[in-house]
C-alpha positions as CSV (number, residue, x, y, z in Angstrom):
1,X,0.0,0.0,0.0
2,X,1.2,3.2,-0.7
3,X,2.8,5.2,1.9
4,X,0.1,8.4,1.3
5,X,-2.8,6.0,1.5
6,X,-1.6,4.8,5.1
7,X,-1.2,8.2,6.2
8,X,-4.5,9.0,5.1
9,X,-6.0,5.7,6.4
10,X,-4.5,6.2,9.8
11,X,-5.9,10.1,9.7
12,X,-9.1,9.3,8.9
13,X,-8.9,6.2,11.6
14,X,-7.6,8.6,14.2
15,X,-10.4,11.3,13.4
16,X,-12.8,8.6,13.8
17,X,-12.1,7.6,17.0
18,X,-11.8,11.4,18.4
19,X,-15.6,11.4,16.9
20,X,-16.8,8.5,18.5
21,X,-15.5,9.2,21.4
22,X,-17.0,12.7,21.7
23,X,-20.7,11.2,20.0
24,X,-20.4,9.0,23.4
25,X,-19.6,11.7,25.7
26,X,-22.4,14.3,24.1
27,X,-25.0,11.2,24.7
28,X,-23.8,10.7,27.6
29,X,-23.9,14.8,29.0
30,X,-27.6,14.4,27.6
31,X,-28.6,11.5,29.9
32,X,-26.7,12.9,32.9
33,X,-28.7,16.2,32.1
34,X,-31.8,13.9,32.3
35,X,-31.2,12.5,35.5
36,X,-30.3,15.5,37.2
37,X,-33.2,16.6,36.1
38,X,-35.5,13.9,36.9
39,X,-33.9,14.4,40.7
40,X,-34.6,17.8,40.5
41,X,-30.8,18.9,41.0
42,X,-31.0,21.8,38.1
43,X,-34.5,23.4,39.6
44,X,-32.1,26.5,41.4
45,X,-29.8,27.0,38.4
46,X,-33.1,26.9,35.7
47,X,-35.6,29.5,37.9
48,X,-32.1,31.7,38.6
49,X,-31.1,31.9,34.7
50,X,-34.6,32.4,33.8
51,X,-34.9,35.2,35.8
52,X,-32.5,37.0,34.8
53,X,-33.5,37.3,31.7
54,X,-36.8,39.0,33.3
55,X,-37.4,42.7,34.5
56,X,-37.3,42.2,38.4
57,X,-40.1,44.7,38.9
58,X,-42.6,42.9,36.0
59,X,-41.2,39.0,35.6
60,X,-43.9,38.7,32.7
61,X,-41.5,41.3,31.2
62,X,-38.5,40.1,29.3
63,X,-35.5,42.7,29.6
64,X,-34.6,44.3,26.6
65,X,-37.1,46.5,24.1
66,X,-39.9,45.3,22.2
67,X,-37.8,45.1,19.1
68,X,-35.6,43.3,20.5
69,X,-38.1,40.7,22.0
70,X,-39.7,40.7,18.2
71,X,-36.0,39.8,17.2
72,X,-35.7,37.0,19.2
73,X,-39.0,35.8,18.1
74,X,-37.7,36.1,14.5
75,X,-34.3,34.0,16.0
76,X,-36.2,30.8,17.6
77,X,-38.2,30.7,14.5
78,X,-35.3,29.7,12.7
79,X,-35.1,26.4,15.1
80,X,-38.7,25.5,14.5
81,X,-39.5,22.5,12.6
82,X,-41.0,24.1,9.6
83,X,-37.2,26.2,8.6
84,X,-35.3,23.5,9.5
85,X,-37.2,21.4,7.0
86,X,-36.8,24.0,4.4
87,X,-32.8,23.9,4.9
88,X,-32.6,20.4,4.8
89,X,-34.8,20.1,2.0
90,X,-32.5,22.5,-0.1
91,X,-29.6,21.2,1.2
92,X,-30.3,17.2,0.0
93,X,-31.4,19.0,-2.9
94,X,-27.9,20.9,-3.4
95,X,-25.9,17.8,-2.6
96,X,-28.0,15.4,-5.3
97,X,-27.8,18.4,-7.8
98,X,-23.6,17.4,-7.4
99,X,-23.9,14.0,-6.9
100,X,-22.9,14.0,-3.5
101,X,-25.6,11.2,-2.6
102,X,-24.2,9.9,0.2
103,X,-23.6,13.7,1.8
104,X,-27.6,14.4,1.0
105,X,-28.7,11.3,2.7
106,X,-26.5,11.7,6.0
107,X,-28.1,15.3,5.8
108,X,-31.5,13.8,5.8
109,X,-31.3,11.0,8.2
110,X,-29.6,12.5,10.9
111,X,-32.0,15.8,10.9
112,X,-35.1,12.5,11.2
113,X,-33.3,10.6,14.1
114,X,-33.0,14.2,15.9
115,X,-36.4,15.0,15.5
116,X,-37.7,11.7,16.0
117,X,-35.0,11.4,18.9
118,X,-36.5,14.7,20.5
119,X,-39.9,14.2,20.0
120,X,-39.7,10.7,21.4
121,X,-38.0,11.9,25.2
122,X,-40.2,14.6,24.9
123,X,-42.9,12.2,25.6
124,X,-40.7,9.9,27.7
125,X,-39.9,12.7,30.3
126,X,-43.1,14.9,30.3
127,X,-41.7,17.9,31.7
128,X,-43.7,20.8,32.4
129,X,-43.0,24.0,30.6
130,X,-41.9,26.9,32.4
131,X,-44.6,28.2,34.7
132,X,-42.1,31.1,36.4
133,X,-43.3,33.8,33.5
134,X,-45.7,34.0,30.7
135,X,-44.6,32.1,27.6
136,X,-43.1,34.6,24.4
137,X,-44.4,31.7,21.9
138,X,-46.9,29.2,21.1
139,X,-46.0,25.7,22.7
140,X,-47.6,22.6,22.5
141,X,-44.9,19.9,23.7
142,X,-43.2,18.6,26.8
143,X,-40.6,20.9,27.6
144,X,-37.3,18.3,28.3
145,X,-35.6,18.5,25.9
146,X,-35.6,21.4,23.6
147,X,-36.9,20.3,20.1
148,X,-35.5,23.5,18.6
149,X,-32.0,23.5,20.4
150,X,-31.5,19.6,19.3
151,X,-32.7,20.0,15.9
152,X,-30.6,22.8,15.1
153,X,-27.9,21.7,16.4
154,X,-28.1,18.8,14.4
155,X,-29.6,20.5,11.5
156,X,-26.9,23.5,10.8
157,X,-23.8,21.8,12.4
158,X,-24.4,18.6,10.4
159,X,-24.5,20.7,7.5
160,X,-21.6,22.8,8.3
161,X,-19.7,20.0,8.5
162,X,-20.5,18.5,5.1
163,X,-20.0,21.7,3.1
164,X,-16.5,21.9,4.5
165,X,-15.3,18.4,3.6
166,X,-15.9,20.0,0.1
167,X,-14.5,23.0,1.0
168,X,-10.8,23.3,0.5
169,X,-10.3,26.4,1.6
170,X,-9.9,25.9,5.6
171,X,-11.1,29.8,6.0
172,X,-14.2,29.2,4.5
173,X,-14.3,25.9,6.4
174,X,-14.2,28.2,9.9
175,X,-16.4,30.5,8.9
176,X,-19.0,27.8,8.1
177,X,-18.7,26.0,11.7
178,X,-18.6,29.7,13.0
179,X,-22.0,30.6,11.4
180,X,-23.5,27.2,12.3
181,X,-22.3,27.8,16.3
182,X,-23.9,31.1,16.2
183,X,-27.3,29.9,14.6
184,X,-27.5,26.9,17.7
185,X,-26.2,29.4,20.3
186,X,-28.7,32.2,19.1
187,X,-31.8,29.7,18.7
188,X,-31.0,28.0,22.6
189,X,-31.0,31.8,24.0
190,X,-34.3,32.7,22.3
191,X,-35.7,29.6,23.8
192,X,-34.7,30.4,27.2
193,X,-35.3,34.6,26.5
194,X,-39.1,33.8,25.6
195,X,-39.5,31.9,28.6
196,X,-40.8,28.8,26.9
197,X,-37.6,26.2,27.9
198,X,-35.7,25.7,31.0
199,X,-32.0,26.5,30.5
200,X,-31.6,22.5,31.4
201,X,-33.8,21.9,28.5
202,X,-31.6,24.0,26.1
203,X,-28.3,22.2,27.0
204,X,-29.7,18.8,27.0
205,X,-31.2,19.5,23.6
206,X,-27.7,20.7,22.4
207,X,-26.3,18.0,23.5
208,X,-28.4,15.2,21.8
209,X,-28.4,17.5,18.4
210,X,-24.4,17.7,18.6
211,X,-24.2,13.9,19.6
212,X,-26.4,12.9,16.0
213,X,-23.4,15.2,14.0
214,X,-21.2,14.2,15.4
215,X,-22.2,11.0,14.7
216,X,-23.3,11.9,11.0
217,X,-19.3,12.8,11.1
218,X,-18.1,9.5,11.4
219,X,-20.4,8.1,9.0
220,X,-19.1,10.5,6.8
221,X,-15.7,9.3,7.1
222,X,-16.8,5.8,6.3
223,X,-18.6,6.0,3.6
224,X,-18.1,9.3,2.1
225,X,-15.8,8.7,-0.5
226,X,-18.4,7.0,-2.5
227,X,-19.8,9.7,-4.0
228,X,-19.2,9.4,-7.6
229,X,-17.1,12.9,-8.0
230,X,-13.8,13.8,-8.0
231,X,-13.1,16.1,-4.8
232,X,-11.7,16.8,-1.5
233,X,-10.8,14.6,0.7
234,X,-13.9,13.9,3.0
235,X,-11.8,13.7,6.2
236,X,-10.8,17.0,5.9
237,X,-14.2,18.6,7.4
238,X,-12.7,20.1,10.3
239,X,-11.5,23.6,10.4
């Protein structure tokens, strides 16, 4: 075997490992979340964080002006089942449109076991919404864990991660991660801002969200470099 096919054997092997090892440990933060949860251990920290995102004087009042209240509206829409369909929609489109089949059907499958994932503890756990101060958008769900903090994070950092394995350009490649952070950061604040999640609820649903791209990541690895076009090397995703 060549000596430049080992190395990139062993990289890729290497890489792999670091992914499932960190796929484990985001599972794992998710369940320990869970059963601090379920014990009641995070009931301070969630009613502390909340409220300070409230006027002391008027708790029904989140701080900041109405505009920015409508902004952060506009923000957890972007989490909300019907966008992140759209973006994965275009997306497997995008990647099929280049013949990058295997990229649009990692994209598809792990934005389904997120949601399906969610949906499924969601039911499972039957947390009670906040009840501290009034709710800044409609709900309808068990509130453990946060269906738009795990399917964005599996939506746009599952994404980010497959346009930069066909991103050569390792500026471009941070800039993509960068934007994707920022999306799942933004959409977990909204949900705690508007008063309709625990903080809990936001970190376990980042949690389980990054645990699916991650694992999306390693399947990329494998089975990747089946796509029937020349281009970059698929273990070369990260920044």
């Amino acid at each position: 075997m060549p000596p430049i096919l080992k190395s990139l054997l062993k990289r890729i092997e290497s890489r792999a490992l670091i992914l499932t090892i960190g796929s484990a440990g985001a599972f794992w933060a998710f369940f320990n979340i869970a059963g601090e949860v379920s014990d009641g251990e995070t009931s301070a920290f969630d009613k502390r964080l909340l409220l300070v995102l409230r006027n002391p004087a008027d708790p029904s009042n989140p701080i900041g002006s109405r505009s920015f209240q409508e902004a952060m509206r506009d923000v957890t829409a972007l989490g909300g089942v019907t966008v992140m369909t759209m973006v994965t929609v275009v997306a497997v489109m995008a990647f099929l449109m280049h013949r990058r089949r295997w990229h649009a059907g990692i994209q598809a499958m792990t934005v389904l076991l997120a949601f399906a994932s969610s949906e499924g503890l969601k039911t499972f756990y039957s947390r009670p919404r906040p009840d501290l101060v009034p709710h800044g958008s409609y709900v309808y769900s068990g509130s453990f864990p946060s269906g738009h903090s795990t399917l964005s994070a599996a939506t746009f950092l599952t994404l980010a991660m497959l346009i930069a394995s066909l991103e050569p350009n390792r500026g471009t490649k941070r800039m993509v991660f960068g934007l994707a952070a920022f999306l799942v950061l933004g959409i977990g604040f909204s949900r705690v801002y508007l008063g309709v999640h625990w903080p809990s609820d936001v970190l376990a649903g980042w949690s389980l969200g990054a645990a699916w791209a991650l694992a999306a990541w390693i399947v990329l690895l494998r089975f990747g470099a089946r796509d029937d076009v020349k281009g970059p090397d698929v273990s070369g995703a990260a920044p």
